[in-house]
DSSP file (Angstrom, degrees, kcal/mol; ACC not computed):
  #  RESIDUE AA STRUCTURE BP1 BP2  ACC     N-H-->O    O-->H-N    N-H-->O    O-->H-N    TCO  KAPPA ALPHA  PHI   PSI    X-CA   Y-CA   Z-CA
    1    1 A X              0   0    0      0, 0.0     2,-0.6     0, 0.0     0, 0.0   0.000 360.0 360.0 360.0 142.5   69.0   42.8  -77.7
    2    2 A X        -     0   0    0      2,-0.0     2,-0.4     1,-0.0     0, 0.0  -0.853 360.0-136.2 -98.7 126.9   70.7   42.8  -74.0
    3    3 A X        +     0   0    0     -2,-0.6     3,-0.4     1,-0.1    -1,-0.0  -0.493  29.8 174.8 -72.5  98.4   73.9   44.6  -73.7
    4    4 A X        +     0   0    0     -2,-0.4     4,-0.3     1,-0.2    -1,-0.1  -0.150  48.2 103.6-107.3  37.2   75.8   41.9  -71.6
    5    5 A X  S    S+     0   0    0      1,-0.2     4,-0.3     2,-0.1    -1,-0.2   0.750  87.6  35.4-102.1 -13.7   79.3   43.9  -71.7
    6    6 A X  S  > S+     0   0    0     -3,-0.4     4,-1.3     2,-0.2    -1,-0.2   0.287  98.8  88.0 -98.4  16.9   79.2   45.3  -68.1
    7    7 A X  H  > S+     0   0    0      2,-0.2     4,-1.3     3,-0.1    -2,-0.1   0.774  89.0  50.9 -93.9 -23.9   77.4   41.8  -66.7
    8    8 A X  H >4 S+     0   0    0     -4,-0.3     3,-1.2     2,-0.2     4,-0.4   0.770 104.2  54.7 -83.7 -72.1   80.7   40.3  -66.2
    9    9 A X  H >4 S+     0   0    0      1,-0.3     3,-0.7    -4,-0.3     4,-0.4   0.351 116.5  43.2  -3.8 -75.1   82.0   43.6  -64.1
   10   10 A X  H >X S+     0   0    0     -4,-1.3     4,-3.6     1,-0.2     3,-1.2   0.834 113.1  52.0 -68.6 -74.8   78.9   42.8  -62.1
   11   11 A X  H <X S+     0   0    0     -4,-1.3     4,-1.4    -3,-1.2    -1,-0.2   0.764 110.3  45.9  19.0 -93.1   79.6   39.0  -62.1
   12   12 A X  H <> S+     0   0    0     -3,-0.7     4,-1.3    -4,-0.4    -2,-0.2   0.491 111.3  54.4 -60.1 -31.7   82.9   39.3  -61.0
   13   13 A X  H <> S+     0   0    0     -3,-1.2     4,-3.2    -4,-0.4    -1,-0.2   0.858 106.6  52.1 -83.8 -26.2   81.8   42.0  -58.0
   14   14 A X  H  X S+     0   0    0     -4,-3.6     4,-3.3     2,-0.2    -2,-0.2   0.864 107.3  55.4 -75.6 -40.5   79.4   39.7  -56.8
   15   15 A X  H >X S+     0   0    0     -4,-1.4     3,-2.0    -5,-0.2     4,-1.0   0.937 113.7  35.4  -3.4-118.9   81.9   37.3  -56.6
   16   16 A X  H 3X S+     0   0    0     -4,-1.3     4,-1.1     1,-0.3    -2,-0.2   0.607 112.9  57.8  11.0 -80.6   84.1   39.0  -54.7
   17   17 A X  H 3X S+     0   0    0     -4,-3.2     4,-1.2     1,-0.2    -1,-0.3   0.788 114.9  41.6 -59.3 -36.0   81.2   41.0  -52.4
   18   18 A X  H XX>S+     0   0    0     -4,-3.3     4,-3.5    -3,-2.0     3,-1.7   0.962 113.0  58.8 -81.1 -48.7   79.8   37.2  -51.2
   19   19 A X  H ><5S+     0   0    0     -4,-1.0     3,-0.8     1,-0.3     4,-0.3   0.593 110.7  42.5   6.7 -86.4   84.0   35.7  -50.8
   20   20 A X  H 3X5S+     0   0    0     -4,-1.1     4,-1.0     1,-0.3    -1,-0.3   0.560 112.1  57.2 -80.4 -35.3   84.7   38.4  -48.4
   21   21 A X  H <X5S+     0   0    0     -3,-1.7     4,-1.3    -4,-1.2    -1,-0.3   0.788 109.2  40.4 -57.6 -40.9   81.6   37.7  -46.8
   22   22 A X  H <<5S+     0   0    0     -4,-3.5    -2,-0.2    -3,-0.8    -3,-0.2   0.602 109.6  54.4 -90.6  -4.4   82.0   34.4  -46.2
   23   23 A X  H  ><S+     0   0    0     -5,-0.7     4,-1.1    -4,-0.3    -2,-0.2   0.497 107.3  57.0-103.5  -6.0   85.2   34.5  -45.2
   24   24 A X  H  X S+     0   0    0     -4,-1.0     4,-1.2    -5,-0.2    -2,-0.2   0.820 113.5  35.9 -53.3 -39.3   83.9   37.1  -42.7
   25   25 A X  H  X S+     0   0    0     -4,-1.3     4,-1.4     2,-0.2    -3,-0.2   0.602 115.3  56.4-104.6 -16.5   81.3   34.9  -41.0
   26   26 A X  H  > S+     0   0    0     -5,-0.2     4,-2.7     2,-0.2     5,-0.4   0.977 113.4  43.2 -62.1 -49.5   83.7   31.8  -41.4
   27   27 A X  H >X S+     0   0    0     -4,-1.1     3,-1.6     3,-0.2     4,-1.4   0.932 115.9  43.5 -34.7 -82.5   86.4   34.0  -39.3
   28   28 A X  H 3< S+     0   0    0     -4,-1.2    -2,-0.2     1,-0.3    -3,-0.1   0.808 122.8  48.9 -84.9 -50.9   83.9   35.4  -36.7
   29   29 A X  H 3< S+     0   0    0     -4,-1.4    -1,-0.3     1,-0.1    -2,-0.2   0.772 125.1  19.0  16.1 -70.5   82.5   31.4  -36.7
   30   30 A X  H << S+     0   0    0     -4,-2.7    -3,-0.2    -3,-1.6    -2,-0.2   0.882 110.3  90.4-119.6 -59.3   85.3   29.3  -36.3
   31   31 A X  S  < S-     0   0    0     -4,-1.4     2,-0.3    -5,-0.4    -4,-0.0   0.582  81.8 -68.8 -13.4 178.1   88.0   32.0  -34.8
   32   32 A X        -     0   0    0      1,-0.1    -1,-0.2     3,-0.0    -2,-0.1  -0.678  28.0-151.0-110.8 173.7   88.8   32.8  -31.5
   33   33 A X  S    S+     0   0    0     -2,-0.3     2,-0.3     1,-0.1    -1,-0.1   0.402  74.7  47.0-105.7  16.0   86.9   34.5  -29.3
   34   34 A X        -     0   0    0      2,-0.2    -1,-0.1     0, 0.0     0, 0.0  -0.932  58.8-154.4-145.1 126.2   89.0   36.3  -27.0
   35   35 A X        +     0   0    0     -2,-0.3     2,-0.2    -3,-0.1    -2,-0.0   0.112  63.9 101.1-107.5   4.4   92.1   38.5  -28.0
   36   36 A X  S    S-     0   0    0      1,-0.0     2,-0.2     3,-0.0    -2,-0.2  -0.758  76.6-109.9 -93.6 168.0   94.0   38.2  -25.0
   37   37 A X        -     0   0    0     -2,-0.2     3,-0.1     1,-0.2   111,-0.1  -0.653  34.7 -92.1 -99.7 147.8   96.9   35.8  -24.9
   38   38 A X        -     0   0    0     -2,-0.2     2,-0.3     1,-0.1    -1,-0.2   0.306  48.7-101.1 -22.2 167.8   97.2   32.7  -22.9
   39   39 A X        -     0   0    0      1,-0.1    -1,-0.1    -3,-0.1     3,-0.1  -0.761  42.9 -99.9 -90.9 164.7   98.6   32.8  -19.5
   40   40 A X        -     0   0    0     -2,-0.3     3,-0.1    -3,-0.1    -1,-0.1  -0.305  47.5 -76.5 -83.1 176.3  101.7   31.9  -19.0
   41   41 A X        -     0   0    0      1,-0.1     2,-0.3     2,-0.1    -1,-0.1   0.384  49.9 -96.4 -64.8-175.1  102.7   28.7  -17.8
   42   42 A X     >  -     0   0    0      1,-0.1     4,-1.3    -3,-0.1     3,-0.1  -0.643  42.2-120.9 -68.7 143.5  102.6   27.8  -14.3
   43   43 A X  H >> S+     0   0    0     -2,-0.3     4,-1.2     2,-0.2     3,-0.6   0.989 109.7  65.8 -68.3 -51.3  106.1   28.5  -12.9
   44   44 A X  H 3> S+     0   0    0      1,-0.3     4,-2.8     2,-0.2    -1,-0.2   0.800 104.4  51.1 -46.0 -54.3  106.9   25.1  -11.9
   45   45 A X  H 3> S+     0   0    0      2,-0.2     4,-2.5     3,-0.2    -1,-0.3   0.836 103.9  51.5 -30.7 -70.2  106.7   24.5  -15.5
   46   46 A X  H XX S+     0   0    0     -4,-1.3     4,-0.9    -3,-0.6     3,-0.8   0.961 113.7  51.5 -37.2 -85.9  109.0   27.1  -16.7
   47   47 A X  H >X S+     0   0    0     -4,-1.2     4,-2.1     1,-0.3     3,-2.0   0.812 112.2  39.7 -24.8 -70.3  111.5   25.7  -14.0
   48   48 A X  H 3X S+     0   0    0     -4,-2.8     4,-0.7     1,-0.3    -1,-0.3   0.931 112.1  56.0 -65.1 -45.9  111.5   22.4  -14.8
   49   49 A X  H << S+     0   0    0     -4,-2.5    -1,-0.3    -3,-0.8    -2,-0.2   0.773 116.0  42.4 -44.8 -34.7  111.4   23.2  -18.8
   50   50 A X  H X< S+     0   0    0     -3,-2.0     3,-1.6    -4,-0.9     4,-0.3   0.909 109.0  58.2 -71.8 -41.2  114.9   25.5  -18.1
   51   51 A X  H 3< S+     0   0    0     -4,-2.1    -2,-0.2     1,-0.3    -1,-0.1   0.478  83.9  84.9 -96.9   6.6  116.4   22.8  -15.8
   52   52 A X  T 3< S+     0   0    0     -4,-0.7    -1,-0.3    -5,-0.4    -2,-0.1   0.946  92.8  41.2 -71.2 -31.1  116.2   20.2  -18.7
   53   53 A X  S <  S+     0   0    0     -3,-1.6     2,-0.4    -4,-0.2    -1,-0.2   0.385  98.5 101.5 -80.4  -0.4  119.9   21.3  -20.5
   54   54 A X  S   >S-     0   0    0     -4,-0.3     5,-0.5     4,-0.1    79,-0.0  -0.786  84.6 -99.6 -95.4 133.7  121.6   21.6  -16.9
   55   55 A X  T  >5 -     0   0    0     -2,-0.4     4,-3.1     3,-0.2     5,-0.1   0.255  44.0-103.5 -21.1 147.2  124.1   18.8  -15.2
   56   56 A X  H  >5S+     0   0    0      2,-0.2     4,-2.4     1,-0.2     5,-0.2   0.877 128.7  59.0 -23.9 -57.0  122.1   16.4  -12.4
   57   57 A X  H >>5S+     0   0    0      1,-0.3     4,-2.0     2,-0.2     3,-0.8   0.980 111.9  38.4 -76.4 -61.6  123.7   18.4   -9.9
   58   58 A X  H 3>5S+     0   0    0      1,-0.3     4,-2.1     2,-0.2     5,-0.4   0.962 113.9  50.9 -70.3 -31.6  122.0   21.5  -11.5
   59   59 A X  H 3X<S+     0   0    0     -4,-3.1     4,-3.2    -5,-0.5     5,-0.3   0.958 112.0  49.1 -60.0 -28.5  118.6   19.9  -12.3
   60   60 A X  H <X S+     0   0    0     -4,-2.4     4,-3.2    -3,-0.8     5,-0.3   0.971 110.4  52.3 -55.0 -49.1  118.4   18.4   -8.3
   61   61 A X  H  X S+     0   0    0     -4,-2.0     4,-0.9    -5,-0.2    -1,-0.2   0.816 115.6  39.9 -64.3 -32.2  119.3   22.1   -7.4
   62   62 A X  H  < S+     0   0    0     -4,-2.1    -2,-0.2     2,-0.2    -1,-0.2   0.778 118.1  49.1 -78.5 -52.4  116.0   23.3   -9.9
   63   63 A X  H >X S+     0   0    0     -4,-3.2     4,-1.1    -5,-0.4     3,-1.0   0.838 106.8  52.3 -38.9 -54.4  113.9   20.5   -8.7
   64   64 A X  H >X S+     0   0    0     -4,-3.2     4,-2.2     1,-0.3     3,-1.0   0.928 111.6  46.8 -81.9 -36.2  114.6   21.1   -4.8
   65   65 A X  H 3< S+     0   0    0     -4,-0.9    -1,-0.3    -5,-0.3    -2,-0.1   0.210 109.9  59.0-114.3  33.9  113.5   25.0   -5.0
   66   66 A X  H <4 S+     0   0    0     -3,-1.0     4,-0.5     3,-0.1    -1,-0.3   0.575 107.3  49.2 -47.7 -52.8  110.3   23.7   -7.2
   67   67 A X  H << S+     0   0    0     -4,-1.1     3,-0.5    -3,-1.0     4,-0.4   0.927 115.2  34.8 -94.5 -54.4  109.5   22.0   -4.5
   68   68 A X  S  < S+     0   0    0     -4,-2.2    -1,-0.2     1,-0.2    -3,-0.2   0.513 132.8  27.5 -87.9  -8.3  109.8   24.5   -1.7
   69   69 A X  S  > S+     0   0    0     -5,-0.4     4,-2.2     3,-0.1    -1,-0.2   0.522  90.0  94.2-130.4   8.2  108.5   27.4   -3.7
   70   70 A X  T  4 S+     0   0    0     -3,-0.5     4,-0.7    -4,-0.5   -27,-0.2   0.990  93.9  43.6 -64.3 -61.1  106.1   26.2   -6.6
   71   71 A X  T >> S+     0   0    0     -4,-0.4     3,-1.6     2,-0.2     4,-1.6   0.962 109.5  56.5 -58.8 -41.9  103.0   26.6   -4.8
   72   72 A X  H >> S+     0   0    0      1,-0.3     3,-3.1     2,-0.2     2,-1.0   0.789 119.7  40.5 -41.6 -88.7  104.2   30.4   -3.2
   73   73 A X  H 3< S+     0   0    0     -4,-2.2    -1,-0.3     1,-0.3   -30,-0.2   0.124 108.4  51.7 -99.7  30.0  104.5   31.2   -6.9
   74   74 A X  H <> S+     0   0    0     -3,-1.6     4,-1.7    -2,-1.0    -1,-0.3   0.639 112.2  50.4-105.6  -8.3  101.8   29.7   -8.6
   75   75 A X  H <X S+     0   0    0     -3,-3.1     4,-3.2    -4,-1.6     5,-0.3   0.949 112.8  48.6 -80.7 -57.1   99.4   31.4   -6.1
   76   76 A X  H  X S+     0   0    0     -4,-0.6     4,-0.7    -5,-0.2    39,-0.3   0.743 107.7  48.5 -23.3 -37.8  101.1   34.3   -6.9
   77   77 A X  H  > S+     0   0    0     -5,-0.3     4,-2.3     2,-0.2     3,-0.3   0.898 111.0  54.3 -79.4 -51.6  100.9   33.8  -10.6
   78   78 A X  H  X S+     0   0    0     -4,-1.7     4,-2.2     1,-0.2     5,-0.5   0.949 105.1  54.5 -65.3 -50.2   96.7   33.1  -10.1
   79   79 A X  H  X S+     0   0    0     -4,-3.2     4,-0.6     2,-0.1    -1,-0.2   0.817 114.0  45.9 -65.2 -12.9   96.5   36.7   -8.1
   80   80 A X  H  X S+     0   0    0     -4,-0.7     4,-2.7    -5,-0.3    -2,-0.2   0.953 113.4  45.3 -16.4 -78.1   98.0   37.9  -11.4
   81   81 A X  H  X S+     0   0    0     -4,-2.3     4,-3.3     2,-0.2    -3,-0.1   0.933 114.0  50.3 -52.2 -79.6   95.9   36.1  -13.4
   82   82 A X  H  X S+     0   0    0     -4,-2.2     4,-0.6     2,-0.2    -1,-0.2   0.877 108.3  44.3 -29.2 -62.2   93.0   37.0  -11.6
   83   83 A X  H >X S+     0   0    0     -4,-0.6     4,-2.4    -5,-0.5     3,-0.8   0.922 105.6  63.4 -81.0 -22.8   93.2   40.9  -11.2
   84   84 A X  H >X S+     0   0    0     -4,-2.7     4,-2.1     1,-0.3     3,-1.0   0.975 107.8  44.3 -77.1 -48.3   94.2   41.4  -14.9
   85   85 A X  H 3X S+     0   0    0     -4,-3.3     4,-0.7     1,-0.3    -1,-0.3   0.495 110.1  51.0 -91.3  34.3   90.9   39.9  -15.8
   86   86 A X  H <X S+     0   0    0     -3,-0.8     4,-2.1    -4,-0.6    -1,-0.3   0.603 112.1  48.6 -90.0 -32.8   88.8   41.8  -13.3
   87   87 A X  H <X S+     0   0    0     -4,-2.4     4,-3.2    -3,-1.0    -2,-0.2   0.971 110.0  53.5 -69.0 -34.8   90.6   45.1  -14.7
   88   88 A X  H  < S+     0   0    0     -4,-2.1     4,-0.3    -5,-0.3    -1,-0.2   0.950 117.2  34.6 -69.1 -47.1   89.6   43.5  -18.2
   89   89 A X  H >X S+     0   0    0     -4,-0.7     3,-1.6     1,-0.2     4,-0.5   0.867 114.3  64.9 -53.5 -23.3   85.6   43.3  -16.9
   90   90 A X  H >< S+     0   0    0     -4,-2.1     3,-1.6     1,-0.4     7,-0.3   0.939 108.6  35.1 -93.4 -59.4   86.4   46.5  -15.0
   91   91 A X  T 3< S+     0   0    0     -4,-3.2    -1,-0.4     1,-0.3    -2,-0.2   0.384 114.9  52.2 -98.0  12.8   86.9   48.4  -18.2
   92   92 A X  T <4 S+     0   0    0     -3,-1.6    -1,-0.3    -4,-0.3    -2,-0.2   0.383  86.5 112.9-103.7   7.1   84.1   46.6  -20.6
   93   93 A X  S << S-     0   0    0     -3,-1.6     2,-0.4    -4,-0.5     4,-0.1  -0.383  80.3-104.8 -73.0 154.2   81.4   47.5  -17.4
   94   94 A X  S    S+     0   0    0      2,-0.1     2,-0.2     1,-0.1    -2,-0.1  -0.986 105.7  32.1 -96.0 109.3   78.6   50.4  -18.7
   95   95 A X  S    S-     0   0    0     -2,-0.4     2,-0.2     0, 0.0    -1,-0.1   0.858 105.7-124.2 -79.3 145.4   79.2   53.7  -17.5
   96   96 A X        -     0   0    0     -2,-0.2     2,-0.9    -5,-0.1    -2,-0.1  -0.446  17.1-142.7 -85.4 142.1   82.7   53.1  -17.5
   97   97 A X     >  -     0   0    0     -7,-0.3     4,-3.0     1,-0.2     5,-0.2  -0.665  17.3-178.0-114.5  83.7   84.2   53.8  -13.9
   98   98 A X  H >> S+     0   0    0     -2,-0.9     3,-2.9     1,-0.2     4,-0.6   0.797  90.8  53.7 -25.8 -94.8   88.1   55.6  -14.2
   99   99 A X  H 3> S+     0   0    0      1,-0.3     4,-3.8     2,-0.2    -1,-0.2   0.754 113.8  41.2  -3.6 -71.0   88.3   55.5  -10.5
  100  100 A X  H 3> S+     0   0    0      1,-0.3     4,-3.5     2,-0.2     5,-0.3   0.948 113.6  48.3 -45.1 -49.3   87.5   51.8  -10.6
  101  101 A X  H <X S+     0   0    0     -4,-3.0     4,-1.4    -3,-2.9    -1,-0.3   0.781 104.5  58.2 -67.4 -28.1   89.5   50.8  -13.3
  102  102 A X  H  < S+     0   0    0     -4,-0.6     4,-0.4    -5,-0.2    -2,-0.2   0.656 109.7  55.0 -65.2 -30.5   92.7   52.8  -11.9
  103  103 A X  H  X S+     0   0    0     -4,-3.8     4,-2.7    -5,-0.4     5,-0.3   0.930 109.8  38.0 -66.6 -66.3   92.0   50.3   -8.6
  104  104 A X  H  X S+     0   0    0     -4,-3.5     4,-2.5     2,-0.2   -17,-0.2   0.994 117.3  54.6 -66.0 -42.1   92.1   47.1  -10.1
  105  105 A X  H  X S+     0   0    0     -4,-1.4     4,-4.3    -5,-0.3     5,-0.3   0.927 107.7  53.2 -39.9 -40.6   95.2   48.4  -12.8
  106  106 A X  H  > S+     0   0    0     -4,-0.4     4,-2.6     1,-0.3     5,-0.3   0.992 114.0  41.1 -75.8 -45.8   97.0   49.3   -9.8
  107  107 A X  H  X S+     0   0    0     -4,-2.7     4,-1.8     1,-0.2    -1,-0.3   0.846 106.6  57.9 -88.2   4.1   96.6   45.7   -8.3
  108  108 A X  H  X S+     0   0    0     -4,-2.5     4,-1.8    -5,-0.3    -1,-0.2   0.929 108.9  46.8 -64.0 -47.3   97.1   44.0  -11.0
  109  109 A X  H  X S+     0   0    0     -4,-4.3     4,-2.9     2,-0.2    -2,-0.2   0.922 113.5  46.9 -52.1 -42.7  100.6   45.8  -11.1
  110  110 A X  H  X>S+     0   0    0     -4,-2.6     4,-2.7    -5,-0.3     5,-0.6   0.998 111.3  56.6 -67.4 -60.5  101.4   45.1   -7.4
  111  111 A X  H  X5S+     0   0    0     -4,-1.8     4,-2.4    -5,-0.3   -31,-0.2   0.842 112.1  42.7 -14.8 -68.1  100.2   41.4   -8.2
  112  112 A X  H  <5S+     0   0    0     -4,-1.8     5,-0.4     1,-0.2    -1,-0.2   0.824 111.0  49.8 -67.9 -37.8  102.7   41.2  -10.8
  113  113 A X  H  <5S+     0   0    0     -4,-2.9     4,-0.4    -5,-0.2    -1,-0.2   0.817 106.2  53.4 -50.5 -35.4  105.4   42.7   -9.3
  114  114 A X  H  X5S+     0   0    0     -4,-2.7     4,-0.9     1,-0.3    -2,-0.2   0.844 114.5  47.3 -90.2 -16.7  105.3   40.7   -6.2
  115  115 A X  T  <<S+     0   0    0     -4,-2.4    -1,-0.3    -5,-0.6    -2,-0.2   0.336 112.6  46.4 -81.7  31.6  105.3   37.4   -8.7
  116  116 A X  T  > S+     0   0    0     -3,-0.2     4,-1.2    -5,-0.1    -2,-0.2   0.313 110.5  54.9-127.9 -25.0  107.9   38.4  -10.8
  117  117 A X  T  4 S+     0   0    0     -4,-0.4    -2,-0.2    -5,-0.4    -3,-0.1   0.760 111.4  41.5 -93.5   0.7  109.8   39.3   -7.6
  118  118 A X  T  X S+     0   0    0     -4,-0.9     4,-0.7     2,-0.1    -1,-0.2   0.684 113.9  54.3 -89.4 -19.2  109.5   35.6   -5.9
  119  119 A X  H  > S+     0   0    0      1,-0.3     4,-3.4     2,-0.2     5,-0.3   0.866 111.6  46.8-100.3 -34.2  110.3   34.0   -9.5
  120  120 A X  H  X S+     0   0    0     -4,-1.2     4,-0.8     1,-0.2    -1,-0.3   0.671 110.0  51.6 -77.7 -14.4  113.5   36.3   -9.4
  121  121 A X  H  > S+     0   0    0      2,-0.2     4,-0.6     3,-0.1    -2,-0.2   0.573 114.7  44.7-103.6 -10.6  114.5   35.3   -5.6
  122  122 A X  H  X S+     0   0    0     -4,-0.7     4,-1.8     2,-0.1    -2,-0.2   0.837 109.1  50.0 -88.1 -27.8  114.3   31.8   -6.6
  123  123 A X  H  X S+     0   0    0     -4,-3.4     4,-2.4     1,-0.2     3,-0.5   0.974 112.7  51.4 -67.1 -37.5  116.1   32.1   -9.8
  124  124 A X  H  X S+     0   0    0     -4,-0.8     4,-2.8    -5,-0.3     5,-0.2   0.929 108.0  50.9 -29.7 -50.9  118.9   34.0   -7.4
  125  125 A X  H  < S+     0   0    0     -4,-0.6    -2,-0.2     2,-0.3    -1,-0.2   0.514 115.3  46.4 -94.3 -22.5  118.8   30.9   -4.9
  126  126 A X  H >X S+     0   0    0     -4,-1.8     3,-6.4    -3,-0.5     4,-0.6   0.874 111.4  49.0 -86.1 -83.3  119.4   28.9   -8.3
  127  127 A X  H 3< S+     0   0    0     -4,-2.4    -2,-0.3     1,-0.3    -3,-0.2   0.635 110.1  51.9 -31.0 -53.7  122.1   31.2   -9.5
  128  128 A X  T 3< S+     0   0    0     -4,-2.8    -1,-0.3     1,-0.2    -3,-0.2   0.692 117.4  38.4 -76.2  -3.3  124.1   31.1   -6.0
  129  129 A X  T <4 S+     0   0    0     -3,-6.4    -1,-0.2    -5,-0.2    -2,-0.2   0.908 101.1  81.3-119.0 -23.9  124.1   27.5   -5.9
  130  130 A X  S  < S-     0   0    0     -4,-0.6     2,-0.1     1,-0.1   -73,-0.0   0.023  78.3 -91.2 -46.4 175.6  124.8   26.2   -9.8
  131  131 A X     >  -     0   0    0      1,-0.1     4,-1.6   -76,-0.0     5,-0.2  -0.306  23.2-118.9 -73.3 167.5  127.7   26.0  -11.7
  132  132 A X  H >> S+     0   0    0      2,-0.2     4,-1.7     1,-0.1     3,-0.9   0.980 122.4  60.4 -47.4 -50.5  129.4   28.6  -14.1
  133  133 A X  H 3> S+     0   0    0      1,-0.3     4,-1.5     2,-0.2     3,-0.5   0.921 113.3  35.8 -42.3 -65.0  128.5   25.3  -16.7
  134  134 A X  H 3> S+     0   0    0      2,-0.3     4,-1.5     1,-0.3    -1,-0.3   0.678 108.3  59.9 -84.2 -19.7  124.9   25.8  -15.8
  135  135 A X  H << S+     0   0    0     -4,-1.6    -1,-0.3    -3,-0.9    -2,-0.2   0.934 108.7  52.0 -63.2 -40.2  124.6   29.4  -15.5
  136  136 A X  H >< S+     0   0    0     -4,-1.7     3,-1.4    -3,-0.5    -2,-0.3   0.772 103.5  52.0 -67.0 -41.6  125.7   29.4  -18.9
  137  137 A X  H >< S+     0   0    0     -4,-1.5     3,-0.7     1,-0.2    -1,-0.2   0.770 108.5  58.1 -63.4 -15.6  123.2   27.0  -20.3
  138  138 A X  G >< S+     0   0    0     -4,-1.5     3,-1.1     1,-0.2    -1,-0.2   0.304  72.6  91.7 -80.9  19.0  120.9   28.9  -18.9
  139  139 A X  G <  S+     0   0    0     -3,-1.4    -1,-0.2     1,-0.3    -2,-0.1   0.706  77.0  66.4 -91.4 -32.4  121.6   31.9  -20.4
  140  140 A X  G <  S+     0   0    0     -3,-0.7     2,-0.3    -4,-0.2    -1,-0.3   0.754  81.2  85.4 -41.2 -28.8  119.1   31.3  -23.4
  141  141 A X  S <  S-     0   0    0     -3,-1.1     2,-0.1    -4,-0.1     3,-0.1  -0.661  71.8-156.2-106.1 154.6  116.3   31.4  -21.4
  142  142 A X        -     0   0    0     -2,-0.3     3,-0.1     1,-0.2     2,-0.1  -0.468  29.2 -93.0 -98.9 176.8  115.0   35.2  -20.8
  143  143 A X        -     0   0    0      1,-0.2    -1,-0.2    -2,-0.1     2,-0.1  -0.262  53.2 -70.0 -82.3-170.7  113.3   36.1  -18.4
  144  144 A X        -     0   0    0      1,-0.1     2,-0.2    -2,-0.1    -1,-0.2  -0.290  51.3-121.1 -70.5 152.1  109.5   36.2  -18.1
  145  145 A X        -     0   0    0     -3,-0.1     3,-0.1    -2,-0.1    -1,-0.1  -0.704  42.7 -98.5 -89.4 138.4  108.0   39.3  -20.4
  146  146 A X        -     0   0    0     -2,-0.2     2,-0.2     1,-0.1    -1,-0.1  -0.238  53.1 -85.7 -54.1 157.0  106.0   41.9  -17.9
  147  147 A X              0   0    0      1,-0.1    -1,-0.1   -38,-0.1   -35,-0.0  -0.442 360.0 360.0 -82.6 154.2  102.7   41.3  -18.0
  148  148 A X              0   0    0     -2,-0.2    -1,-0.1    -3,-0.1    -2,-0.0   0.149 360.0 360.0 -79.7 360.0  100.3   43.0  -20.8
């Protein structure tokens, strides 16, 4: 006679062992395939997305320095963009190069600094010319998070 009292244990494990397997190769499948996060939006975007709660008077004022700085900071935003994913090839390259990789880190920070420091002299040049009204609706929006 066959002793079938551990064949469900067994069953039940095999179960289990293919599950986890197939929700392994369904993950690596249908997931994504790159773990960094989006970029963020184009600034012009961001502007115009803040200037949507503010008075006419303030959205003209949001509009006009769109227009006369959007391209400065979206080139700015794309040399960002750009050096963090050369630092990101720079450190999956084979023999791995310190040196190299401390070069591209470092311009990816100056990159980012000098967009985060146009996006903050236009949002100034907004500040000095809204109202108290509008400063205040804008007070939800944070600023941009440093880059990762």
């Amino acid at each position: 006679m066959i002793d079938l009292k551990g064949t469900n244990r067994w069953l039940l494990a095999s179960l289990a062992i293919n599950l986890f397997l197939f929700g392994y190769v369904a993950a690596v499948l249908v997931g994504p395939r790159d773990d960094w996060p989006p970029p963020p939006p184009p600034p012009a975007m961001m502007l115009e997305r803040m200037s949507e709660n503010l008075s006419p008077e303030g959205q003209a004022v949001l509009r006009e320095l769109i227009a006369e700085n959007g391209a400065k900071l979206e080139g700015l935003q794309g040399a960002m963009i750009a050096a963090r994913m050369r630092a990101r090839d720079v450190f999956a390259q084979e023999p791995f190069d310190a040196a190299a990789f401390r070069a591209v880190s470092k311009e990816g920070f100056t990159a980012a600094q000098a967009f985060f420091d146009a996006l903050g002299d236009v949002l100034s040049q907004a500040g000095a010319r809204l109202s108290a009204e509008d400063r205040e609706r804008l007070r939800p929006f944070s600023p941009p998070p440093p880059p990762r």
